[in-house]
C-alpha positions as CSV (number, residue, x, y, z in Angstrom):
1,X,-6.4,27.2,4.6
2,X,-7.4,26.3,0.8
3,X,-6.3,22.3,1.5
4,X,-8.3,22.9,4.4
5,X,-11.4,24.3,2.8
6,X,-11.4,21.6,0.3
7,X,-11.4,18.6,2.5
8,X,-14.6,20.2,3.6
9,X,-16.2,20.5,0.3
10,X,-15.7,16.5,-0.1
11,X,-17.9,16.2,3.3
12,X,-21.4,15.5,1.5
13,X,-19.8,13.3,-0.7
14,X,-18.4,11.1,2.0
15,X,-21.8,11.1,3.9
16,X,-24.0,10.2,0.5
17,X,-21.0,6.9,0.5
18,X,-21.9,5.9,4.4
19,X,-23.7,2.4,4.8
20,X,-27.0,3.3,6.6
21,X,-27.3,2.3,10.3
22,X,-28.1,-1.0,10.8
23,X,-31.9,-1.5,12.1
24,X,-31.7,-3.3,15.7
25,X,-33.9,-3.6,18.7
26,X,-32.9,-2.0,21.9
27,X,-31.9,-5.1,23.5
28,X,-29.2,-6.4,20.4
29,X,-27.9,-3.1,20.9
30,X,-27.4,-3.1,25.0
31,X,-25.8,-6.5,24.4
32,X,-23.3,-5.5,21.8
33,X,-22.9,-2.0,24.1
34,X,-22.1,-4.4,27.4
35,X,-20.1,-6.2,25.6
36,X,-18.0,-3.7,24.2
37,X,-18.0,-1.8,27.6
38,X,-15.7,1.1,27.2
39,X,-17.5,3.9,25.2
40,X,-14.6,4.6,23.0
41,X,-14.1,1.0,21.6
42,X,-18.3,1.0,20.9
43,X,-18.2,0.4,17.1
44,X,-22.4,0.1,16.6
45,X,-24.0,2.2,14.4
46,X,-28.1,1.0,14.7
47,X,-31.3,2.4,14.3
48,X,-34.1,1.9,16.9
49,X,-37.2,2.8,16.6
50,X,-39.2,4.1,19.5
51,X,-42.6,5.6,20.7
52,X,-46.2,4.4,19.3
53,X,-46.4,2.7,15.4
54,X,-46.2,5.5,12.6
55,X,-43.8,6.8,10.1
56,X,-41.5,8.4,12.3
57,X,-41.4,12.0,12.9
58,X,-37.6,12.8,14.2
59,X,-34.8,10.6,13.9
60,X,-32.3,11.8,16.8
61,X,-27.8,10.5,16.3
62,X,-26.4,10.8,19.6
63,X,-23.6,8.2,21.0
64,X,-24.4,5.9,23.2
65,X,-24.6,7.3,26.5
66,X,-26.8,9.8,28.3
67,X,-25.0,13.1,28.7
68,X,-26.2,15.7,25.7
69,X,-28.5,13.2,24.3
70,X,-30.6,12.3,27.5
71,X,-33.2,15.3,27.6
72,X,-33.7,15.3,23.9
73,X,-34.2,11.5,24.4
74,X,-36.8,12.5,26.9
75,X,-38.5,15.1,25.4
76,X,-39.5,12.5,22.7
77,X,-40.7,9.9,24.7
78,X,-42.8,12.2,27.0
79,X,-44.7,13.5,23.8
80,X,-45.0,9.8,22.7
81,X,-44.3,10.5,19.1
82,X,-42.7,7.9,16.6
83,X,-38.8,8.4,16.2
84,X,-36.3,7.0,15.1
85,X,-32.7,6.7,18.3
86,X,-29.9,6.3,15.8
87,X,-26.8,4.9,17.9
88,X,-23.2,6.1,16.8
89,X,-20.5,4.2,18.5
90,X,-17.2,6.2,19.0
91,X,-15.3,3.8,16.7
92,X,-18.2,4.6,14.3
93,X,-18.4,8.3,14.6
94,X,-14.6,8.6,14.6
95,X,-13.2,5.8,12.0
96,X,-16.6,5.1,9.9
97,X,-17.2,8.7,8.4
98,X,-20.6,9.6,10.4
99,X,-18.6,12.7,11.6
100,X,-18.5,13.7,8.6
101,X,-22.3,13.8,8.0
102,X,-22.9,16.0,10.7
103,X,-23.5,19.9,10.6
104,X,-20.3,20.8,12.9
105,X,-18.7,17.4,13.1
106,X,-20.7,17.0,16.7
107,X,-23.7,15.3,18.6
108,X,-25.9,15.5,19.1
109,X,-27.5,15.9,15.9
110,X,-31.3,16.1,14.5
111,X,-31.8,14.4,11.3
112,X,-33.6,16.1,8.5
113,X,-35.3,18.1,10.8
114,X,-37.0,20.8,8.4
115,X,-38.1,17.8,5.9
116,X,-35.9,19.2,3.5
117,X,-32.8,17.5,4.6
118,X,-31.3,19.7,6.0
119,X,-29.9,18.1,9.9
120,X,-29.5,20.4,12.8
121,X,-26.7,20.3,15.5
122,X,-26.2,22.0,18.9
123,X,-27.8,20.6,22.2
124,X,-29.5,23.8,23.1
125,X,-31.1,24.3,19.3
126,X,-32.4,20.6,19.2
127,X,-33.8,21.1,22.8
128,X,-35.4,24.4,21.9
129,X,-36.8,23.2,18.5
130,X,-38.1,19.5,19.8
131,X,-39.9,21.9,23.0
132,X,-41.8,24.0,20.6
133,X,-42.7,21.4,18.4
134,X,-43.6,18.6,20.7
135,X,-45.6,21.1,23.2
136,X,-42.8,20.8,25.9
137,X,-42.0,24.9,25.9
138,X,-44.7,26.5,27.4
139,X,-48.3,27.5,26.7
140,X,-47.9,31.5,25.9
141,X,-45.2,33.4,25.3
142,X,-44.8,34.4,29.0
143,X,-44.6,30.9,30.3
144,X,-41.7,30.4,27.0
145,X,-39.9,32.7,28.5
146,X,-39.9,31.6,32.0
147,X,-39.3,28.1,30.7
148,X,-36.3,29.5,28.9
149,X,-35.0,30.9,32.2
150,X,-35.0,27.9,34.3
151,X,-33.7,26.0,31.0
152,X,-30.8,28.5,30.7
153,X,-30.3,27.6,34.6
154,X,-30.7,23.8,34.5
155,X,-28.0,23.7,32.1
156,X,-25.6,26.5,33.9
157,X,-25.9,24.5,37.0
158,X,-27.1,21.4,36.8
159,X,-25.4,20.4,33.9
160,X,-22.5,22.0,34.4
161,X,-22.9,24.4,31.0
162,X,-22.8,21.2,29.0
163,X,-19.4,19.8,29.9
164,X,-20.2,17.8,32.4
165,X,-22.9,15.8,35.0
166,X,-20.4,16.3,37.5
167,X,-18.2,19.0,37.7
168,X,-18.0,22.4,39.7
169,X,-21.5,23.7,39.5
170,X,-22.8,20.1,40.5
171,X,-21.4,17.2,41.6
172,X,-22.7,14.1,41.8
173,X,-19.7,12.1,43.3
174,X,-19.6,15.5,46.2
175,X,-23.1,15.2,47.2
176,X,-22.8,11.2,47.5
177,X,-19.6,12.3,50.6
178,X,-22.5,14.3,52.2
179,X,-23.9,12.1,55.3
180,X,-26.7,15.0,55.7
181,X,-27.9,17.1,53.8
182,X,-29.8,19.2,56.0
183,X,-26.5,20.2,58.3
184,X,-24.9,21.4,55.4
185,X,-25.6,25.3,55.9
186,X,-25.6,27.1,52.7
187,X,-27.2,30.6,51.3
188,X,-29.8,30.9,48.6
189,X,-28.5,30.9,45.3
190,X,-29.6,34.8,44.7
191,X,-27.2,35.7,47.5
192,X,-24.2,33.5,45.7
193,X,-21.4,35.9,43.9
194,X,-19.8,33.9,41.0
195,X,-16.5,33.7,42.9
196,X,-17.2,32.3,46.1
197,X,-15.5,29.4,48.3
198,X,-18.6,27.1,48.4
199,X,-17.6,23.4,48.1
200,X,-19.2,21.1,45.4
201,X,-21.7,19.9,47.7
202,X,-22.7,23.1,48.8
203,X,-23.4,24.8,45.3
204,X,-25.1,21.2,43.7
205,X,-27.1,22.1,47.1
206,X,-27.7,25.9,46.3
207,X,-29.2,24.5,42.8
208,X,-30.9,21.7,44.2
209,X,-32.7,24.4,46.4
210,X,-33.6,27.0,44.0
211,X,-35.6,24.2,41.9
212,X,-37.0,23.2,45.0
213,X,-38.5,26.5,46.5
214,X,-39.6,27.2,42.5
215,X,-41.5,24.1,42.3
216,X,-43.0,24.9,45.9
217,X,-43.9,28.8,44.4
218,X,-45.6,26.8,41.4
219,X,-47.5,24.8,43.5
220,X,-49.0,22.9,40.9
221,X,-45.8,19.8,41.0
222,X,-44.3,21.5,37.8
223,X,-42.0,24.4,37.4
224,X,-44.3,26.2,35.0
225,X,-47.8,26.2,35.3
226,X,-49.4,23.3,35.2
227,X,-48.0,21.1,32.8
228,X,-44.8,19.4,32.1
229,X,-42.3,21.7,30.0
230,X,-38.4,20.7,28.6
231,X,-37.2,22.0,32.3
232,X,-39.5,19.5,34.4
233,X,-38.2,16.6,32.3
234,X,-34.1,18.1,33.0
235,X,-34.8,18.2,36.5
236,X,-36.2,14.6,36.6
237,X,-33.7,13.0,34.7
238,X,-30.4,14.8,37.4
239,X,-32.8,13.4,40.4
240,X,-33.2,10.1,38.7
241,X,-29.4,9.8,38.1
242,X,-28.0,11.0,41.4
243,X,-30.3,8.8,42.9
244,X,-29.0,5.3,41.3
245,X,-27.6,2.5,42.9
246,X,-23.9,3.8,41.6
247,X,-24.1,6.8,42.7
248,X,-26.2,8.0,46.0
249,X,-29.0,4.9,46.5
250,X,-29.4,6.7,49.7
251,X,-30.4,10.4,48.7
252,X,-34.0,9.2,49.5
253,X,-33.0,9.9,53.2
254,X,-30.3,12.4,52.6
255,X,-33.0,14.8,51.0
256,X,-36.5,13.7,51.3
257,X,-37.7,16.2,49.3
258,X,-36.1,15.6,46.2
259,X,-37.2,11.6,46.5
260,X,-40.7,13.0,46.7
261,X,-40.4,15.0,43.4
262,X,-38.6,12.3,41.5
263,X,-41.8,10.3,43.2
264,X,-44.1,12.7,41.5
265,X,-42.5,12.4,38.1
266,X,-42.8,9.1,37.7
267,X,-46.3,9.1,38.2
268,X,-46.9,11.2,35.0
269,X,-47.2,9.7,31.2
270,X,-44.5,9.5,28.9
271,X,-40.7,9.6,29.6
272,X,-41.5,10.0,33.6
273,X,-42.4,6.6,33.4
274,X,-39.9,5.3,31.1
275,X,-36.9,6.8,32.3
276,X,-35.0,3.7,32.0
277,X,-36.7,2.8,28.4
278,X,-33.6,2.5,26.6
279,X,-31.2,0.0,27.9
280,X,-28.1,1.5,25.4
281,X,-28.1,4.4,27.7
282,X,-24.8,3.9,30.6
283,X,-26.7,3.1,34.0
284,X,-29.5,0.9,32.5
285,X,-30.3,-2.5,33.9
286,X,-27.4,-5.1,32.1
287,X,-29.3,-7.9,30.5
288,X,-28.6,-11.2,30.9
């Protein structure tokens, strides 16, 4: 325990000894990503700088993939603020000390967040703190808390509770085996116990349709009022993803409804319309 608690007091003196991330633009980075391929043999550790010109206002360290990362990714773009994507490549994060630097040795990971430098970790904490500050949580305290909710929801279901975009909650690869969607009988998901024998499909479904029959209570195209909150952006970016052309290119027909939404969304400023902004993310176009 004492070796154990001294190898952690060495921590900020290995992080003040790291070489700074190397300042790229997206598309070095996606070329050096592509060629790489496999995310564990990714040994980039860049700096990109994103949104309009300005001293940056939050740098964001994530690896280079989607998964935790993605809705803080959006969040940022949606509010169009200067920032600053810092790209950790597992070789990086694992052999070149940036794990050290980190709050719990994890990523995602806000950098100097309180302009003290002090960085904050944990998924759910960036998300709550980047919603409040850039606008994204709601308007009063009542709409915070419904926003929240839904959040709390998104990521039970939707995301699996942060393990995984495809796993028993929701599926990705389950609803792709589904030739149509509408035979596929299943009950709300108030009337779901938490040990039931629903396939894959059928609860990604049962989420699916509690977003949908909220959005269509709204009535106003967002979850939560009128505006786009943290949980609009969550939802987009699942639709977007289940709908690519490795995955389910056909869930347009399959489920007409949730083409219309992701239709919607990309009509709106900000990361709606940028969802495919940063080509280091896995499922961007490969350049040539």
């Amino acid at each position: 325990m004492m070796r154990a608690l001294q190898c952690y007091a060495l921590l900020p003196a290995l992080a003040w000894s790291l070489a700074p991330p190397q300042v790229l633009d997206a598309k070095t980075v996606a070329h050096s990503l592509w060629q790489e391929r496999d995310l564990f043999e990714t040994s980039v550790h860049a700096l990109i700088t994103r949104g309009p010109a300005g001293p940056p206002a939050f740098r964001l360290a994530y690896m280079p993939c989607r998964n935790r990362g993605e809705i803080l990714r959006l969040m940022l773009e949606e509010a169009q603020v200067p920032y600053e994507l810092e790209i950790v490549g597992f070789r990086a994060w694992r052999d070149g000390g940036v794990k050290a630097t980190t709050p719990h040795g994890k990523l995602p990971v806000l950098r100097d967040y309180d302009g003290r430098g002090a960085d904050l970790g944990q998924e759910g904490a960036i998300t709550r703190f980047l919603a409040r500050k850039l606008g994204l949580a709601g308007r009063t305290p009542e709409e915070e808390a419904t926003v929240d909710s839904l959040y709390c929801f998104w990521f039970a279901t939707l995301r699996n509770n942060g393990v995984s975009h495809d796993g028993e909650h929701f599926s990705c690869a389950a609803l792709k085996a589904v030739e149509d969607v509408g035979e596929l009988a299943r009950p709300p998901y108030g009337a779901v116990f938490r040990q039931n024998t629903l396939s894959k499909a059928e609860r990604s479904l049962v989420a699916l349709d509690f977003f949908e029959k909220t959005l269509a209570d709204a009535g106003t195209g967002f979850l939560v009022a009128d505006a786009p909150t943290v949980v609009d952006l969550g939802l987009f970016y699942i639709l977007y993803e289940l709908g690519e052309d490795d995955i389910c290119p056909d869930w347009a027909d399959k489920s007409p409804r949730s083409s219309r939404r992701r239709r919607a969304c990309r009509a709106t400023p900000g990361a709606l319309t940028a969802r495919a902004s940063t080509p280091t993310s896995p499922g961007a176009t490969r350049p040539t």
